[in-house]
C-alpha positions as CSV (number, residue, x, y, z in Angstrom):
1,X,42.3,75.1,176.2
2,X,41.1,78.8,176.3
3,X,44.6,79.9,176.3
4,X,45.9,77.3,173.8
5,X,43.1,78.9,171.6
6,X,44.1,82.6,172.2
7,X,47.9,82.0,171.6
8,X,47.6,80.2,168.6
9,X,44.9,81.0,166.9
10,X,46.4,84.3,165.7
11,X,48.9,82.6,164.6
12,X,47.4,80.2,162.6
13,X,45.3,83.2,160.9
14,X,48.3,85.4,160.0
15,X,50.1,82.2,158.5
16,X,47.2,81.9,156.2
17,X,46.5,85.2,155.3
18,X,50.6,85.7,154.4
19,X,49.8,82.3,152.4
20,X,47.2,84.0,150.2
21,X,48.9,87.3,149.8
22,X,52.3,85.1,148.4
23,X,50.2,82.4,146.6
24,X,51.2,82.5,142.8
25,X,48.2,82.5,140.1
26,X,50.6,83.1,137.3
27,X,53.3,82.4,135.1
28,X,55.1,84.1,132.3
29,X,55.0,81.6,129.1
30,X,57.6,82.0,126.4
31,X,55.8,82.5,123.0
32,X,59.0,80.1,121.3
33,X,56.2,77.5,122.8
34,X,54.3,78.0,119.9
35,X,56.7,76.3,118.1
36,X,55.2,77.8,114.9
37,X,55.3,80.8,112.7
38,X,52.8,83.2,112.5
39,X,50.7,83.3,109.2
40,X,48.6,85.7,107.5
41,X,45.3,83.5,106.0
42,X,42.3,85.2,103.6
43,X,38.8,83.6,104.0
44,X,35.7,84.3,101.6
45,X,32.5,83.1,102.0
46,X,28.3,84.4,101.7
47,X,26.4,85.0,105.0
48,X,23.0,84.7,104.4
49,X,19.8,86.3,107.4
50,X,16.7,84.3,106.7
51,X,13.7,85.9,107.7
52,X,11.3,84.5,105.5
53,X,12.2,81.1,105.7
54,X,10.1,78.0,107.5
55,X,12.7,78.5,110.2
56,X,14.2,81.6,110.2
57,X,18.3,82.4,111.0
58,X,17.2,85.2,113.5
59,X,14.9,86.3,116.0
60,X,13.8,89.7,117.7
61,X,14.4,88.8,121.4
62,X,14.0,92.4,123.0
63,X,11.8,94.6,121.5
64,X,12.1,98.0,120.9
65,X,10.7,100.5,123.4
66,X,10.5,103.0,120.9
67,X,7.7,103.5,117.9
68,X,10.1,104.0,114.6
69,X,9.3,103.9,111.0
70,X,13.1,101.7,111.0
71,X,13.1,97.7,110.3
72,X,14.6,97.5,113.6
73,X,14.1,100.5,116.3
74,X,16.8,102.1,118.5
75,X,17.5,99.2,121.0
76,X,16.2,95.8,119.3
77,X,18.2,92.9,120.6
78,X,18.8,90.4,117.8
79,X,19.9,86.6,118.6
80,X,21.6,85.1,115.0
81,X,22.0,81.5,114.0
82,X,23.1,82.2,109.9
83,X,24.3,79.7,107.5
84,X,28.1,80.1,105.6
85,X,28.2,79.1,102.1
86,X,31.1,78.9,99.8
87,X,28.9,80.9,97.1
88,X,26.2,83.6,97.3
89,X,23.7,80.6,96.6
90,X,22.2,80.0,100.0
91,X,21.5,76.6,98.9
92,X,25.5,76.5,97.8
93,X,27.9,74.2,100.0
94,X,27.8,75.2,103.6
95,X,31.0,75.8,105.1
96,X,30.1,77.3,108.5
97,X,27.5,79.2,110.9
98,X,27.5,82.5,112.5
99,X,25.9,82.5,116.0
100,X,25.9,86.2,118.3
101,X,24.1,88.9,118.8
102,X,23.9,92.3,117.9
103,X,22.0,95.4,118.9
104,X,20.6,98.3,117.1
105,X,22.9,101.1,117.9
106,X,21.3,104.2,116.6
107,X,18.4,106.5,117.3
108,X,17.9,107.7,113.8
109,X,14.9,106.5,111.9
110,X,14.2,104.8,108.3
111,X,16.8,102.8,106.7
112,X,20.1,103.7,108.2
113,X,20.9,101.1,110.1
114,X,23.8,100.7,112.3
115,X,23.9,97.7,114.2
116,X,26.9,96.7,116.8
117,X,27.8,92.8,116.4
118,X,29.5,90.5,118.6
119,X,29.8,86.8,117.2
120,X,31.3,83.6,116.3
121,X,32.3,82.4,112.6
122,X,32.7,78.5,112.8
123,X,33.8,76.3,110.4
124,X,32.9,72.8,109.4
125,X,34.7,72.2,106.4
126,X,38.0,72.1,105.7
127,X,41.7,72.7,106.8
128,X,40.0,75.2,109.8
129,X,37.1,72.4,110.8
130,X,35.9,73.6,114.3
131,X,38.1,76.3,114.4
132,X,36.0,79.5,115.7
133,X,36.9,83.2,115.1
134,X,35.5,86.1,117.2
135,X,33.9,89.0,115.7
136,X,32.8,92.3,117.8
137,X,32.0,96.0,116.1
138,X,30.3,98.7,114.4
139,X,28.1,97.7,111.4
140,X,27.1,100.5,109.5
141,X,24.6,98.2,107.1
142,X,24.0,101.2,104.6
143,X,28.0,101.5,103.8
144,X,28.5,99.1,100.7
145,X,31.5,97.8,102.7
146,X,31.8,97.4,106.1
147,X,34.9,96.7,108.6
148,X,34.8,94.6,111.5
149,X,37.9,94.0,113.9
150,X,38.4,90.3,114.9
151,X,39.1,89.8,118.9
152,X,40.1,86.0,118.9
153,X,39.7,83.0,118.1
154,X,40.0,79.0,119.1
155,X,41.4,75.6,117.5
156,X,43.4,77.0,114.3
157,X,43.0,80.3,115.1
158,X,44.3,80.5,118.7
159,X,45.5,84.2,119.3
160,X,43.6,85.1,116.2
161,X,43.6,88.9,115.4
162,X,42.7,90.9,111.8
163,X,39.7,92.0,110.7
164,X,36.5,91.5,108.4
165,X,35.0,93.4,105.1
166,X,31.6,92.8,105.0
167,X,29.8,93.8,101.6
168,X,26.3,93.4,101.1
169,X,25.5,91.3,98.0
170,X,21.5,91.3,98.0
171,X,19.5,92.9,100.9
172,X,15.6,93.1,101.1
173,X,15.4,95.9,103.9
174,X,11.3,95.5,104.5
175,X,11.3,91.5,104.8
176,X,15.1,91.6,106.6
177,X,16.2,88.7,104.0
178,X,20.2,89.6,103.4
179,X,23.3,87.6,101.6
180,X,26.8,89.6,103.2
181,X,30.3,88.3,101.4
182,X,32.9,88.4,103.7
183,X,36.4,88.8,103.7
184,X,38.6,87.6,106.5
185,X,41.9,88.4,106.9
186,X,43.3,86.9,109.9
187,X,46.9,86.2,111.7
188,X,47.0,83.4,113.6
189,X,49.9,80.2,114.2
190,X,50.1,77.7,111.3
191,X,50.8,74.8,114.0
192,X,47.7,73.9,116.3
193,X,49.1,70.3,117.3
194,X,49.3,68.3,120.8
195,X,52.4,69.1,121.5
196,X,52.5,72.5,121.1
197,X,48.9,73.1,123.6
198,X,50.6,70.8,126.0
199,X,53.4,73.3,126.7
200,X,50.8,75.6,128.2
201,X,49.7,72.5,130.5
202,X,45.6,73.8,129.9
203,X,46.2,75.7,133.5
204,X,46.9,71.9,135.9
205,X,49.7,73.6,137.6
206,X,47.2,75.7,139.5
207,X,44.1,73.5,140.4
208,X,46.2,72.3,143.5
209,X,45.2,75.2,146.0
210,X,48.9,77.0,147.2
211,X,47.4,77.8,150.9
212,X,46.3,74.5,151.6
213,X,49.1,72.7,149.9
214,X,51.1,74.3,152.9
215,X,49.0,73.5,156.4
């Protein structure tokens, strides 16, 4: 048995470890699978930070290890939960919600404020109901208008890219209240159905494990 074990057992080691190195994770996909055309869409609606509210749209989750005379000091970690209206009436149809983050990004005091953001627009009404697009960069809040790249996306906007003009429309700086209008402009694929996503096969042709599949 000692011998059977010393004779074979290498064997049966270098088999798998020449498995592992050969197994295939990947696949080039055609991107004719979309079977769609790429399309160009423009999206306006009001983002609204409620501070003063019963149940305020933000919190402070990491405060700032810093004294500053700023709203929000050089490292404050922000969590966000805002309302999207179709108008700059916060009480105007709700079309979506912005949940993320962002971080105070600057160590320069008073009202400059440049934040970095990193979050997700979703919508609930329309044509792009529970579609999601991914925002992450620089917000200089003092600018008047403000540009933010979009990274992605999901539903509708499934290899999303563009990018979003924020513009301040009423901002109370001391209480943190704020109403943003935002302009999307995204590309994405006008075609999100079944039989498209199924040509993509949501990854099943490697759950079966390619080593073991062979002993």
């Amino acid at each position: 048995m000692a011998n059977f074990r010393t004779f074979f057992l290498p064997l049966i080691l270098s088999f798998l470890f020449s498995s592992l190195v050969s197994a295939t994770f990947y696949q080039t996909i055609s991107p004719t699978l979309l079977r769609s055309q790429e399309k160009l869409t423009h999206i306006r609606f009001y983002f609204h930070e409620l501070i003063t509210n019963e149940k305020p749209s933000l919190i402070i989750i990491d405060p700032p290890k810093v004294m500053s005379n700023s709203p929000l000091p050089f490292g404050s970690l922000v969590v966000i939960e805002d309302p999207l209206t179709i108008g700059p009436d916060v009480e105007s149809k709700r079309v979506g919600k912005a949940q993320g983050f962002y971080l105070s990004a600057t160590q320069r005091p008073g009202l400059d404020l440049e934040i970095v953001m990193g979050m997700t627009l979703t919508f609930l009404e329309g044509e792009f109901n529970g579609s999601s697009l991914s925002v992450l960069g620089r917000n200089e809040i003092i600018n008047p208008v403000r540009e933010m790249p979009i990274i992605g996306g999901t539903g509708a906007f499934r290899f999303a890219r563009g990018y979003v003009l924020a513009r301040s429309v009423k901002v109370d700086y001391h209480k943190g209240d704020a109403t943003v209008e935002y302009n999307v402009y995204v590309y994405h694929y006008s075609s999100t159905t079944s039989s498209s996503h199924d040509c993509f096969n949501e990854g099943l042709q490697f759950m079966t494990d390619p080593i073991l599949s062979k002993i």
